[in-house]
C-alpha positions in Angstrom: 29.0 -48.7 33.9 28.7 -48.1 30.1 24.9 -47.5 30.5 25.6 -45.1 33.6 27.8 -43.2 30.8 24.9 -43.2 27.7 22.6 -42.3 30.2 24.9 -39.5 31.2 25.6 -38.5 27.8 21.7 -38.5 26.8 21.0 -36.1 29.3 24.5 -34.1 28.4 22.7 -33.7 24.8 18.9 -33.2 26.1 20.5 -30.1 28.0 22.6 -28.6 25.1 19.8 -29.3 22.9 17.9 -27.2 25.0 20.0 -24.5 25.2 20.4 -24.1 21.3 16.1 -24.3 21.1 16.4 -21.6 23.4 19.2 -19.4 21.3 16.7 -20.4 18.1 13.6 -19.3 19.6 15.4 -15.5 20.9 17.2 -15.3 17.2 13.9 -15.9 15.6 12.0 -13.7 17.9 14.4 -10.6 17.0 14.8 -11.1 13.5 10.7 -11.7 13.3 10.2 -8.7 15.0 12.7 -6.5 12.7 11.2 -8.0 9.7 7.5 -7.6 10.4 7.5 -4.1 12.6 3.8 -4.1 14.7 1.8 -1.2 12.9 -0.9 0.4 15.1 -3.1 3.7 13.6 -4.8 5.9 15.8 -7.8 7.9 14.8 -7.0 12.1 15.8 -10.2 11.2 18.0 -9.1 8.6 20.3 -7.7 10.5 23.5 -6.9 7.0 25.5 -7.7 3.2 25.6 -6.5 1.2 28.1 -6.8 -3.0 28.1 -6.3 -3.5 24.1 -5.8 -7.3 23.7 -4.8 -9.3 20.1 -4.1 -12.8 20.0 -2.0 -14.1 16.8 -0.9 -17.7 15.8 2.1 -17.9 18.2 1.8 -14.8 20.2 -0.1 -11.9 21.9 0.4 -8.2 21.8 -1.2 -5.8 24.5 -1.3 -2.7 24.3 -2.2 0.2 26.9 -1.6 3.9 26.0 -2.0 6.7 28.6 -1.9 9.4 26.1 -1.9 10.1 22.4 1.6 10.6 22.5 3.1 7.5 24.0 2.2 4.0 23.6 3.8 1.0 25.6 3.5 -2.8 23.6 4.5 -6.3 25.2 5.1 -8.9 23.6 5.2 -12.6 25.1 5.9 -15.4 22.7 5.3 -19.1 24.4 7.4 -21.7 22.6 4.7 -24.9 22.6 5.6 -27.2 25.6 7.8 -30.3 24.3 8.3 -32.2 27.9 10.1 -34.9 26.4 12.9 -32.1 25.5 12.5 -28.9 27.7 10.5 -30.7 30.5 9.0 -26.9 31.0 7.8 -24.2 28.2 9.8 -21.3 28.2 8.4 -17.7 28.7 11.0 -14.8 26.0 9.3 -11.1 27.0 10.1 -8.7 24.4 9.5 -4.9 25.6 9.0 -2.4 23.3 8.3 1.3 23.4 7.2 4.0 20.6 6.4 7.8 20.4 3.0 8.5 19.0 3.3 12.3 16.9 0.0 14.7 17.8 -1.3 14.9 14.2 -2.8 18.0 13.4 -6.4 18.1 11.4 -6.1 18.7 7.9 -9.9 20.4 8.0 -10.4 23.6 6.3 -11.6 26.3 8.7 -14.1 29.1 7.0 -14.2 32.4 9.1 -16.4 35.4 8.0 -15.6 39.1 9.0 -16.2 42.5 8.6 -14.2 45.7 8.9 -16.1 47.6 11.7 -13.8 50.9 11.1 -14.4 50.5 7.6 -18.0 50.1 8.1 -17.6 53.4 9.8 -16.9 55.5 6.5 -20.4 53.7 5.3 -18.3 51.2 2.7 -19.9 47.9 2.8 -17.1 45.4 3.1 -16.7 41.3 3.7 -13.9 39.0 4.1 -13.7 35.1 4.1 -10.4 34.2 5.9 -9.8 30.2 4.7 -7.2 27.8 7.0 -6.3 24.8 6.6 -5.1 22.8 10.0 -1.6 24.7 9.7 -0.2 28.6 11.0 -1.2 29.8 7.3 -4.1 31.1 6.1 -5.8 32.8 3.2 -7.8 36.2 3.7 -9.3 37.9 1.1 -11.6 41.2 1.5 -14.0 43.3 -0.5 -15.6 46.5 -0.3 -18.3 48.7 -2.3 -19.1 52.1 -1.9 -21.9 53.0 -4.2 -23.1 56.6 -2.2 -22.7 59.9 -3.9 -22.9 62.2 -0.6 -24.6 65.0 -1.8 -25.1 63.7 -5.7 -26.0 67.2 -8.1 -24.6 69.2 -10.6 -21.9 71.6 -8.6 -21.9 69.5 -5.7 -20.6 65.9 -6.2 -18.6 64.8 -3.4 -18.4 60.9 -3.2 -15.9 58.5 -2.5 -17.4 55.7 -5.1 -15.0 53.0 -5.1 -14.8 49.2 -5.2 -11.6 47.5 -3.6 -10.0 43.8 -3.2 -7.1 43.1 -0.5 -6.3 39.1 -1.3 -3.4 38.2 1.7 -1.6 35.3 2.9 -1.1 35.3 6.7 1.4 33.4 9.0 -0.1 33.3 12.5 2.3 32.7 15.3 0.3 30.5 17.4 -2.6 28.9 15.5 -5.3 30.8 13.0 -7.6 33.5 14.3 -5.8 33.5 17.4 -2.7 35.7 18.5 -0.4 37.6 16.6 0.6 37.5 12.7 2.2 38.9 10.0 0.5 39.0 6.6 1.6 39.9 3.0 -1.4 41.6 0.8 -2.1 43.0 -2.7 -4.6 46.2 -3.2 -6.5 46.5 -6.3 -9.3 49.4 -6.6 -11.0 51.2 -8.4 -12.5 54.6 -7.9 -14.3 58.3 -7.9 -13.7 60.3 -5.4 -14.6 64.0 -5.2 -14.7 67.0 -2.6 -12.3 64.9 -0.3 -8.8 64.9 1.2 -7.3 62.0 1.3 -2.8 62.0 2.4 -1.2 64.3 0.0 -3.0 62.3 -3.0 -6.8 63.6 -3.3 -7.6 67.6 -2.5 -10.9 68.5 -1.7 -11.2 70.9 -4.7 -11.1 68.4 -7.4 -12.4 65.0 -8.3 -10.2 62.0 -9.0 -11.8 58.8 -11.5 -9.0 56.0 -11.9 -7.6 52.9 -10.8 -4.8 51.4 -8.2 -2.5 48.4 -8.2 0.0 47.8 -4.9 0.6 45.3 -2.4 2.5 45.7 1.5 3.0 43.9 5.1 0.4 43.7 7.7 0.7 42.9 11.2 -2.0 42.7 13.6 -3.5 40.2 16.4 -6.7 38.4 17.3 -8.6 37.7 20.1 -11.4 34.9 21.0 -14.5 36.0 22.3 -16.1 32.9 22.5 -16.0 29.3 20.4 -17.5 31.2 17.3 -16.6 35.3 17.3 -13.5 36.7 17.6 -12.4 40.1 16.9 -8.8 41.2 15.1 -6.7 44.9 14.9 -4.4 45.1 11.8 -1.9 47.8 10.3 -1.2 47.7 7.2 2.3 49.5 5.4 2.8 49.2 1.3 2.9 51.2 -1.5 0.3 51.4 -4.3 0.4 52.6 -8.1 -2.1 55.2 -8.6 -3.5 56.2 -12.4 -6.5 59.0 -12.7 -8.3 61.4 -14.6 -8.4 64.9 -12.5 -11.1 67.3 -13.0 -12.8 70.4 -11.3 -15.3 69.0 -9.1 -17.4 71.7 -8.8 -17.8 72.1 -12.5 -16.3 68.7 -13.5 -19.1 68.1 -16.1 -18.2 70.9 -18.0 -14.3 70.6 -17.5 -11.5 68.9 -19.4 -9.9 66.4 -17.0 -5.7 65.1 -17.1 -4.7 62.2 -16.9 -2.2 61.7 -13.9 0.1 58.7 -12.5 1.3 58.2 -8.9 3.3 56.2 -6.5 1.5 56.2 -3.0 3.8 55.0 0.3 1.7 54.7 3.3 -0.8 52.6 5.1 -2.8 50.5 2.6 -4.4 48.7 5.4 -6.1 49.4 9.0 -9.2 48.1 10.9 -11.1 46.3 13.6 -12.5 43.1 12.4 -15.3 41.4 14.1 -15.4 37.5 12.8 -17.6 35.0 13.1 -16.5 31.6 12.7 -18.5 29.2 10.2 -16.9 25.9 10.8 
């Protein structure tokens, strides 16, 4: 009788010993797997991998992801088979899911373009818009007019000017595609005669000075293809004018006056066609 009641109470004690192995191993498991978080990187490359497998000392990850966004992880830790206390190993399956964030490239983008209305008036002119992975970018053009149009004594119409427009652009959808708005600066530098330009510049005389403003743009771009694209801006501001003004039929023999102005207009309008370097 007494050694029916040992042998009782043995297996009483193998059980609950068990049972507490088993509350040890889940405890363990949980506070191992808040303390040393599985970190997993992903190059911006990688599109999908299926059938990952990584063995450590007491346990395996797998890991399959469908997309670059989500990413599923199971974890299976085997507790090492003891018969003569568990008489079986037991299986704890931890599940685990995490969100994977689309990184965006960080790679500068280099665009050339060129103002095709611009162009028009025979003013050579280049831009180099820069971005760099985000909805900003940087675009800064130049232009140089060197051509007097007729170029003698009595006769010297020209519109000889040199001009920068630096602007910082916030595109809507992604650079060089769709709409934006833009805030620019103008600086210049000119002589122009025998032309009429707003209610600044008359035909009759010849202007030799300087300008200093800045303004909005809005305008939009379309892809043509992977490397060309064309754009249409507008641009609104206003623009400090200082100039000399002389007769510029005689202006060699003439005294010129020295003027100041505030100009409110357009400061900026074309067609761009772009070519895309990288």
């Amino acid at each position: 009788m007494q050694c029916t009641i040992k042998e009782e109470l043995r297996q009483l004690m193998n059980r609950i010993l068990c049972v507490l192995i088993g509350i040890m191993s889940v405890l363990f498991s949980g506070r191992a797997q808040e303390n040393f978080p599985i970190s997993i990187n992903i190059e911006p490359e990688e599109m999908r991998l299926s059938g990952v497998y990584s063995e450590y000392d007491n346990y395996s990850v797998e890991r399959e992801r469908d997309t670059i966004l989500s990413d599923i992880i199971f974890v299976t830790d085997t507790v090492i088979d003891n018969t003569a206390l568990l008489s079986d190993s037991a299986v704890i399956n931890i599940y685990a899911e995490t969100s994977w964030e689309k990184m965006r490239s960080r790679n500068l983008h280099w665009n050339l373009k060129t103002n095709l209305l611009y162009a028009a008036t025979l003013t050579p002119n280049l831009g180099l818009e820069i971005s760099w992975g985000t909805q900003l970018s940087l675009n800064i053009t130049g232009s140089y007019n060197p051509w007097n149009r007729k170029g003698k004594k009595g006769d010297n119409d020209k519109i000889v000017h040199w001009m920068a427009q630096p602007e910082l652009r916030y595109w809507f959808c992604e650079p060089t595609g769709g709409h934006f708005i833009g805030i620019h600066a103008v600086v210049t530098k000119y002589n122009i005669g025998g032309h009429k330009f707003f209610h600044i510049f008359d035909k009759g005389y010849r202007y030799e000075g300087w300008g200093v403003g800045g303004g909005f743009t809005y305008g939009y771009s379309w892809f043509l293809s992977k490397k060309w694209a064309i754009e249409g801006f507008l641009g609104i501001g206003v623009v400090q004018l200082g100039f000399d003004k002389s007769n510029n039929r005689i202006w060699c023999c003439t005294k010129s006056e020295h003027f100041t102005k505030t100009y409110f207009g357009l400061t900026k309008v074309g067609i761009s066609l772009i070519y895309n370097i990288k």
